[in-house]
GULUM-13198 format. One record per atom (N, C-alpha, C, CB): residue in three letters; residue number from 1; x, y, z. Coordinates in steps of 0.2 Angstrom, whole numbers, plus 5000, padded with zeros to 4 digits. Glycine has a CB too. Layout:
NODE   residu   num      X      Y      Z
NODE      ALA   NUM      X      Y      Z
...
***
This chain:
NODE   residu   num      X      Y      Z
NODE      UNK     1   5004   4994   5000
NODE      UNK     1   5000   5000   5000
NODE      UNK     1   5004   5006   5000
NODE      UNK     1   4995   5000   5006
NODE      UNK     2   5002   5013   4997
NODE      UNK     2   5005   5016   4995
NODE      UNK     2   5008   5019   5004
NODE      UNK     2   5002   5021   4988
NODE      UNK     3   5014   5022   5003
NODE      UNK     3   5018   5023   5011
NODE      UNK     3   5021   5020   5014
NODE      UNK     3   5016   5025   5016
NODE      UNK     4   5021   5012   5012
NODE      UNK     4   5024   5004   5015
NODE      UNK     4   5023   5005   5023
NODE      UNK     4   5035   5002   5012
NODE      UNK     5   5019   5008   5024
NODE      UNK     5   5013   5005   5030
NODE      UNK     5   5012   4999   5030
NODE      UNK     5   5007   5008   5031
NODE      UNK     6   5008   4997   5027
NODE      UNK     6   5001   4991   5027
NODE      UNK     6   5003   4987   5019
NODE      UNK     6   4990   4996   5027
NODE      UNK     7   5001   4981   5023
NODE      UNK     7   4999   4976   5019
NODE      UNK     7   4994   4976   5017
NODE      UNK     7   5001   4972   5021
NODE      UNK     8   4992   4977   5009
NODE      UNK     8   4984   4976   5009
NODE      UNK     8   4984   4968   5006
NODE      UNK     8   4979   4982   5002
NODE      UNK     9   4979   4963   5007
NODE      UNK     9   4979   4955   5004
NODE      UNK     9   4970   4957   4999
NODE      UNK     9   4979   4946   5013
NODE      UNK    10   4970   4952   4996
NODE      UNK    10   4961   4953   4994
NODE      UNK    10   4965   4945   4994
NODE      UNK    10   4957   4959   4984
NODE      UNK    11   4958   4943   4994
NODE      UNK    11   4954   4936   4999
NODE      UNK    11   4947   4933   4994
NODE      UNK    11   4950   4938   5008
NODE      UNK    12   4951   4926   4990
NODE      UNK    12   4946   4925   4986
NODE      UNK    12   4945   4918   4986
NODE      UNK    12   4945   4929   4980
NODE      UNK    13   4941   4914   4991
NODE      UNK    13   4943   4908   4994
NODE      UNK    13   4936   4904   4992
NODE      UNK    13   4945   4907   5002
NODE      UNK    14   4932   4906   4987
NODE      UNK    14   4924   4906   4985
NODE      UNK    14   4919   4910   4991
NODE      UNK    14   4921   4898   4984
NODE      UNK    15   4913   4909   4992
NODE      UNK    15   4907   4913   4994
NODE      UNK    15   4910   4911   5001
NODE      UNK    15   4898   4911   4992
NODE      UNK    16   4914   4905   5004
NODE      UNK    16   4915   4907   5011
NODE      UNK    16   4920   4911   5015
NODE      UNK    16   4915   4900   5014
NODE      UNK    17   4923   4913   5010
NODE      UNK    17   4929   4919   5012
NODE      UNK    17   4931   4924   5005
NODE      UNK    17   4937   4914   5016
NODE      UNK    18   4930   4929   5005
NODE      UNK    18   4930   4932   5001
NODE      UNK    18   4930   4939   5005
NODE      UNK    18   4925   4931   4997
NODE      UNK    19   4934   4943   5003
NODE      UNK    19   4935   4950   5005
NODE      UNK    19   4942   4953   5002
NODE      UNK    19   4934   4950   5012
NODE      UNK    20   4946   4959   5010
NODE      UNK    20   4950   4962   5010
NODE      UNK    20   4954   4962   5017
NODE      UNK    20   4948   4966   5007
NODE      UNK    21   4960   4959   5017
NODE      UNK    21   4963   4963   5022
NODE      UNK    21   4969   4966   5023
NODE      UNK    21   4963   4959   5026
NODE      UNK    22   4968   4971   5028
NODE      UNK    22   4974   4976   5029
NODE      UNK    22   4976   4975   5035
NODE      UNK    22   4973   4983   5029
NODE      UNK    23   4986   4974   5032
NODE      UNK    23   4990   4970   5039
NODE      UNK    23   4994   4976   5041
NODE      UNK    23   4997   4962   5038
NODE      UNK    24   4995   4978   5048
NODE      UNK    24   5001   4983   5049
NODE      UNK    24   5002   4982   5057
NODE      UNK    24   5000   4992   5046
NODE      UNK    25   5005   4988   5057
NODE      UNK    25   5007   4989   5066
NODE      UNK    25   4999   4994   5065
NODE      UNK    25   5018   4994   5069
NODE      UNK    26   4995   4994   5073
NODE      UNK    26   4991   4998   5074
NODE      UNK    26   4995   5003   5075
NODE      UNK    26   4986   4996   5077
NODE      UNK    27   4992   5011   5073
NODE      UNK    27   4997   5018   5077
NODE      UNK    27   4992   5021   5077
NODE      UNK    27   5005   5022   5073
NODE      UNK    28   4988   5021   5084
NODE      UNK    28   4983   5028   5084
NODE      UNK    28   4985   5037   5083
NODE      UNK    28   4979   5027   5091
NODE      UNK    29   4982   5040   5080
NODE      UNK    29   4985   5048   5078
NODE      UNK    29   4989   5049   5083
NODE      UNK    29   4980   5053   5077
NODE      UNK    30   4996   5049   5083
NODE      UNK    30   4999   5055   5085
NODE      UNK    30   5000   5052   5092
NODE      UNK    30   4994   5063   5083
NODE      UNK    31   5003   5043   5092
NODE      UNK    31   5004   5037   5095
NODE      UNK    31   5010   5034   5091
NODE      UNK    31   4998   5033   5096
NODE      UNK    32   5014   5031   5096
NODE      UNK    32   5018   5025   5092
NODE      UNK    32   5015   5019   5090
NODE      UNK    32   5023   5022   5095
NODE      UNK    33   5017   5016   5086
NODE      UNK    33   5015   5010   5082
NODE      UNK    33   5013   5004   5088
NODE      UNK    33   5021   5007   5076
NODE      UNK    34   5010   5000   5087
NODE      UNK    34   5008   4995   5092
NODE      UNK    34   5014   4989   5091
NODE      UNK    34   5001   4992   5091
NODE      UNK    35   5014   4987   5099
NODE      UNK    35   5021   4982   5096
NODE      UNK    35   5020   4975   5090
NODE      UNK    35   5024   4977   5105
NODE      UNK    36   5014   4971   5092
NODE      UNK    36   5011   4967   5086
NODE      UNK    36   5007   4970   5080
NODE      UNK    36   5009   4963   5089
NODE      UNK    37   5009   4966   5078
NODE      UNK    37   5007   4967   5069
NODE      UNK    37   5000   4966   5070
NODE      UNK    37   5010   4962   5063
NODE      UNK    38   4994   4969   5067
NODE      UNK    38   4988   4968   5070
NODE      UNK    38   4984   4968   5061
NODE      UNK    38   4986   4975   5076
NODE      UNK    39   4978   4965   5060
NODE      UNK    39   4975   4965   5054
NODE      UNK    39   4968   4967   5054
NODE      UNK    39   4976   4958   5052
NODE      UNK    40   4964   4967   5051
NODE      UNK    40   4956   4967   5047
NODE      UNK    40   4956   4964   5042
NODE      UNK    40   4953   4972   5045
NODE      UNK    41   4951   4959   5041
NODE      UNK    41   4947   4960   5036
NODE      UNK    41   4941   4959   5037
NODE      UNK    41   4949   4956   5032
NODE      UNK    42   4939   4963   5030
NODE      UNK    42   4933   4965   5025
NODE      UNK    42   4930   4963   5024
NODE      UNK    42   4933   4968   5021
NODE      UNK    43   4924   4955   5027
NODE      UNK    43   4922   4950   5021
NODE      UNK    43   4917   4956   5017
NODE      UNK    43   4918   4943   5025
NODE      UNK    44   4914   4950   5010
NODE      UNK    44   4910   4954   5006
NODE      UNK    44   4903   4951   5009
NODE      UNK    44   4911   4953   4998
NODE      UNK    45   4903   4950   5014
NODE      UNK    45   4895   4951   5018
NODE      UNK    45   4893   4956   5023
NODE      UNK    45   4893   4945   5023
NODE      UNK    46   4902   4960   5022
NODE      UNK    46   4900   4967   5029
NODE      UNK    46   4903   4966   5033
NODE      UNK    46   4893   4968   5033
NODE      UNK    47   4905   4958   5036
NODE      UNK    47   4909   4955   5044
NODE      UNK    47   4915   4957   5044
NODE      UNK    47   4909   4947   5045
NODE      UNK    48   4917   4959   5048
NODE      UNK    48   4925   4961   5049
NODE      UNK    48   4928   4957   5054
NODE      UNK    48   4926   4969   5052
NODE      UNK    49   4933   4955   5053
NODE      UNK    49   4937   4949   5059
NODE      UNK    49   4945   4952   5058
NODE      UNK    49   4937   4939   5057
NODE      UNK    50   4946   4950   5065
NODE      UNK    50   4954   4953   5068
NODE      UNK    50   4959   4949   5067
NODE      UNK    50   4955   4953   5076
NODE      UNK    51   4966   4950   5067
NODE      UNK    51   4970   4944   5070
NODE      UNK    51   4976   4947   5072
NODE      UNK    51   4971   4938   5066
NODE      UNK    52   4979   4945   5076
NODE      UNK    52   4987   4948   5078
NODE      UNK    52   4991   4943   5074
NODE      UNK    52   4989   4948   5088
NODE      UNK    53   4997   4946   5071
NODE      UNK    53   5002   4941   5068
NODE      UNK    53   5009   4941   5072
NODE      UNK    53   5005   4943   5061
NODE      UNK    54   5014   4935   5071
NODE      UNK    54   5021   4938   5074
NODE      UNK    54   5024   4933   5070
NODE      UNK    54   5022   4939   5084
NODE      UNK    55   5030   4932   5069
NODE      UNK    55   5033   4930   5064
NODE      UNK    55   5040   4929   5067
NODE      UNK    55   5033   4935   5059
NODE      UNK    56   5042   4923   5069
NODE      UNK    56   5048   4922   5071
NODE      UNK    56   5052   4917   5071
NODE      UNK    56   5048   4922   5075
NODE      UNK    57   5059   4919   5066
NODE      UNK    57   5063   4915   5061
NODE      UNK    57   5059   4916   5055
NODE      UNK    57   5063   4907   5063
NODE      UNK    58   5059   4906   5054
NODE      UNK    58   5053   4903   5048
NODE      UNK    58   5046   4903   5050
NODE      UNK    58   5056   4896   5045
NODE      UNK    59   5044   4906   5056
NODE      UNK    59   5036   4903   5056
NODE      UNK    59   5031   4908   5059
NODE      UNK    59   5036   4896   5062
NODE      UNK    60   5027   4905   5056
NODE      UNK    60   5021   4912   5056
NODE      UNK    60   5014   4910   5060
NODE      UNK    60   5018   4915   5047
NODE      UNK    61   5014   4915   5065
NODE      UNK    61   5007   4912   5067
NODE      UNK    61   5003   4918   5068
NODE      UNK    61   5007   4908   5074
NODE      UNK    62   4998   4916   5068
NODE      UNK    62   4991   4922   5065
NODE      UNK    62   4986   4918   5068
NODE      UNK    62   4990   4923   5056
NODE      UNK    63   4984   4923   5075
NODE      UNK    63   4978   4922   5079
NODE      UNK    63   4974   4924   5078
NODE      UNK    63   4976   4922   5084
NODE      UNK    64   4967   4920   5078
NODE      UNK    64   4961   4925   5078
NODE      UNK    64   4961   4929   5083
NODE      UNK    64   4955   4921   5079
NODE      UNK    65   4960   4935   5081
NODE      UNK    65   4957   4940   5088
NODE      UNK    65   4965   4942   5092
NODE      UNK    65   4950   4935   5095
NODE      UNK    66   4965   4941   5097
NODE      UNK    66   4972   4941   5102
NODE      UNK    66   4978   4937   5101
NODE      UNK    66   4971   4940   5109
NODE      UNK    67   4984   4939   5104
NODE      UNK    67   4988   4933   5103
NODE      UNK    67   4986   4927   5111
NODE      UNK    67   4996   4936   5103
NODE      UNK    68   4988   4922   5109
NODE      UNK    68   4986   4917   5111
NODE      UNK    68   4979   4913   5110
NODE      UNK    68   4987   4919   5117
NODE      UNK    69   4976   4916   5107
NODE      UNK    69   4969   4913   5103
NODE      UNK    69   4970   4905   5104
NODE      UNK    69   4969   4916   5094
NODE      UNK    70   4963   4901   5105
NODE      UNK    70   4964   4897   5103
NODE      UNK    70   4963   4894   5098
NODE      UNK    70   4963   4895   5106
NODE      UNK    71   4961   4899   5094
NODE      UNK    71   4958   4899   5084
NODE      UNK    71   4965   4902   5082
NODE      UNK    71   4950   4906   5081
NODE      UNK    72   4970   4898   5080
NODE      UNK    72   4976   4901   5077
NODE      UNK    72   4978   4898   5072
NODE      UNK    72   4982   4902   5080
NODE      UNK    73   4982   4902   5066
NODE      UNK    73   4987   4897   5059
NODE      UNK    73   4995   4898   5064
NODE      UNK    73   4987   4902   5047
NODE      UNK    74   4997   4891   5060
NODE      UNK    74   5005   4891   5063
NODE      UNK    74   5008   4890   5054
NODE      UNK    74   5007   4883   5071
NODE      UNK    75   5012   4892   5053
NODE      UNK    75   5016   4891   5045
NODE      UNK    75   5021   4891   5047
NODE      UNK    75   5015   4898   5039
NODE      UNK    76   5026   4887   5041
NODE      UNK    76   5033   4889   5039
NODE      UNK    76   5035   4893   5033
NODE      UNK    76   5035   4884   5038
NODE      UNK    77   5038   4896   5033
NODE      UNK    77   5042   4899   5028
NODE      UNK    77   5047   4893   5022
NODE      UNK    77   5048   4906   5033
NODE      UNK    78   5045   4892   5015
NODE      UNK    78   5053   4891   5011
NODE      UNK    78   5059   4895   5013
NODE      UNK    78   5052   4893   5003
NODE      UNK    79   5064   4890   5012
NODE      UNK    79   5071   4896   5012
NODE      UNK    79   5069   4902   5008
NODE      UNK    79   5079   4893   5009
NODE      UNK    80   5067   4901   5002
NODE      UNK    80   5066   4906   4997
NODE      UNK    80   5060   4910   4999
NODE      UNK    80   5066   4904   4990
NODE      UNK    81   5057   4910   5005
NODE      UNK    81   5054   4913   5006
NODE      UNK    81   5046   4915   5001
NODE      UNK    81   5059   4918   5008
NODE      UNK    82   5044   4911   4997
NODE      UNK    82   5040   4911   4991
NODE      UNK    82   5033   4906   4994
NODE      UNK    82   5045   4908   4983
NODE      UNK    83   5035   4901   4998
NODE      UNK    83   5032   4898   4999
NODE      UNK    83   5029   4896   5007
NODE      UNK    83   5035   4893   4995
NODE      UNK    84   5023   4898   5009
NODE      UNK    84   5020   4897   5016
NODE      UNK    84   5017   4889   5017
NODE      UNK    84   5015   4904   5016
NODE      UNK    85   5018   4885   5024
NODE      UNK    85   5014   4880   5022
NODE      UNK    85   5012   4879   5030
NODE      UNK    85   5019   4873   5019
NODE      UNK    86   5006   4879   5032
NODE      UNK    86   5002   4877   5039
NODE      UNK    86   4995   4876   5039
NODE      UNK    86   5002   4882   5043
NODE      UNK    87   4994   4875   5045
NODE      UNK    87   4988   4874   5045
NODE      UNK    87   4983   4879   5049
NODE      UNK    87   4989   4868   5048
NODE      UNK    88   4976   4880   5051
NODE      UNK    88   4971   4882   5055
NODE      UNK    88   4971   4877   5059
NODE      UNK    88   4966   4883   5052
NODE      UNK    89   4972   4878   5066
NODE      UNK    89   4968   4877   5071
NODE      UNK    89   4963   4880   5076
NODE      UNK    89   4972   4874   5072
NODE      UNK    90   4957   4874   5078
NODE      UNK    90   4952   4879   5081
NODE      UNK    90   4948   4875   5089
NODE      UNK    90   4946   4881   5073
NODE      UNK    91   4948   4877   5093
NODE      UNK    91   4946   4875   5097
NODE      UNK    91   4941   4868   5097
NODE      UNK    91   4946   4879   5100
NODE      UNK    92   4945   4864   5100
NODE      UNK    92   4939   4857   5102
NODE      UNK    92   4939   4853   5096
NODE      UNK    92   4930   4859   5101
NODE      UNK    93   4945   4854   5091
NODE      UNK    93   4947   4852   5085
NODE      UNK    93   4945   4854   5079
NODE      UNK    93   4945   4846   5085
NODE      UNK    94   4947   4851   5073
NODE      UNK    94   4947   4853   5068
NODE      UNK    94   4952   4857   5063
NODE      UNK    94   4942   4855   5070
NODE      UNK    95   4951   4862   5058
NODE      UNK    95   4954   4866   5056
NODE      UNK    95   4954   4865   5048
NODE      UNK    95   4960   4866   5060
NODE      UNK    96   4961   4865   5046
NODE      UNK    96   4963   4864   5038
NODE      UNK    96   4971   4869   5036
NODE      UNK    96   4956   4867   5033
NODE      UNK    97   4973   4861   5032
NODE      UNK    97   4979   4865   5030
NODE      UNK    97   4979   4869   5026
NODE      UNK    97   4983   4862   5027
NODE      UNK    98   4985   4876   5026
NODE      UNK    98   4983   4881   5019
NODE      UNK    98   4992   4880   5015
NODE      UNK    98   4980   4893   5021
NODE      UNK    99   4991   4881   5010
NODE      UNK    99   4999   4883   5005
NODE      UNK    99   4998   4889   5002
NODE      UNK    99   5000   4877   4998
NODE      UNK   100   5002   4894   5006
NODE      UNK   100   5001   4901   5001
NODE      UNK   100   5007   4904   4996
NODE      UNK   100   5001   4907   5007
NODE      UNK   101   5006   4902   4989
NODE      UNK   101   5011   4905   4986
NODE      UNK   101   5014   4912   4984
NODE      UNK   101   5010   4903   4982
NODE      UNK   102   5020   4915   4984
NODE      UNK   102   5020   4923   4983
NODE      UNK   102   5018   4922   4975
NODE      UNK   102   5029   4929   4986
NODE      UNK   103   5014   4928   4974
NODE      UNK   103   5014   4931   4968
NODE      UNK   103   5017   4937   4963
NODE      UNK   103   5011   4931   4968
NODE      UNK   104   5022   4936   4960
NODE      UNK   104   5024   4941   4958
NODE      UNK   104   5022   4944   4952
NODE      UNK   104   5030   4941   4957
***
């Protein structure tokens, strides 16, 4: 995004996940940036959901809502850094693996 603040992503996973999200540090007006990286998305039904990221080494995890969530993805990084591989997990079980490719 223009000012390499934020990360914008568009999300197009069919009618059950569809939208926009924007990743950055939160920095309320005329505040420092928050220490974690904090998100939104936009679904295209109106709904908005949270998540905190943090990223350490090769692995990425991404809670629902707070950190510590018990709705969280855990990923690895490729060396080349092109290729993301984890899963969703969600309380009481369940989840699903994702593979995110970069696109250039």
């Amino acid at each position: 995004m223009e000012g390499g603040f934020f990360l914008v992503q568009h999300i197009d996973l069919g009618e059950e996940a569809k939208g926009m999200e924007v990743i950055g540090h939160e920095r309320p007006m005329g505040q420092e940036p928050s220490a974690d990286v904090k998100s939104r998305f936009y679904s295209h039904t109106g709904d908005t959901l949270d998540y905190t990221y943090e990223l350490e080494g090769d692995t990425l995890t991404i809670w629902f809502g707070d950190r510590g969530s018990q709705a969280y993805y855990e990923g690895t990084l490729s060396e080349d850094g092109n290729v993301l591989r984890g899963a969703w997990h969600y309380p009481g079980g369940g989840g699903y693996e994702a593979v995110s490719t970069r696109v250039r």
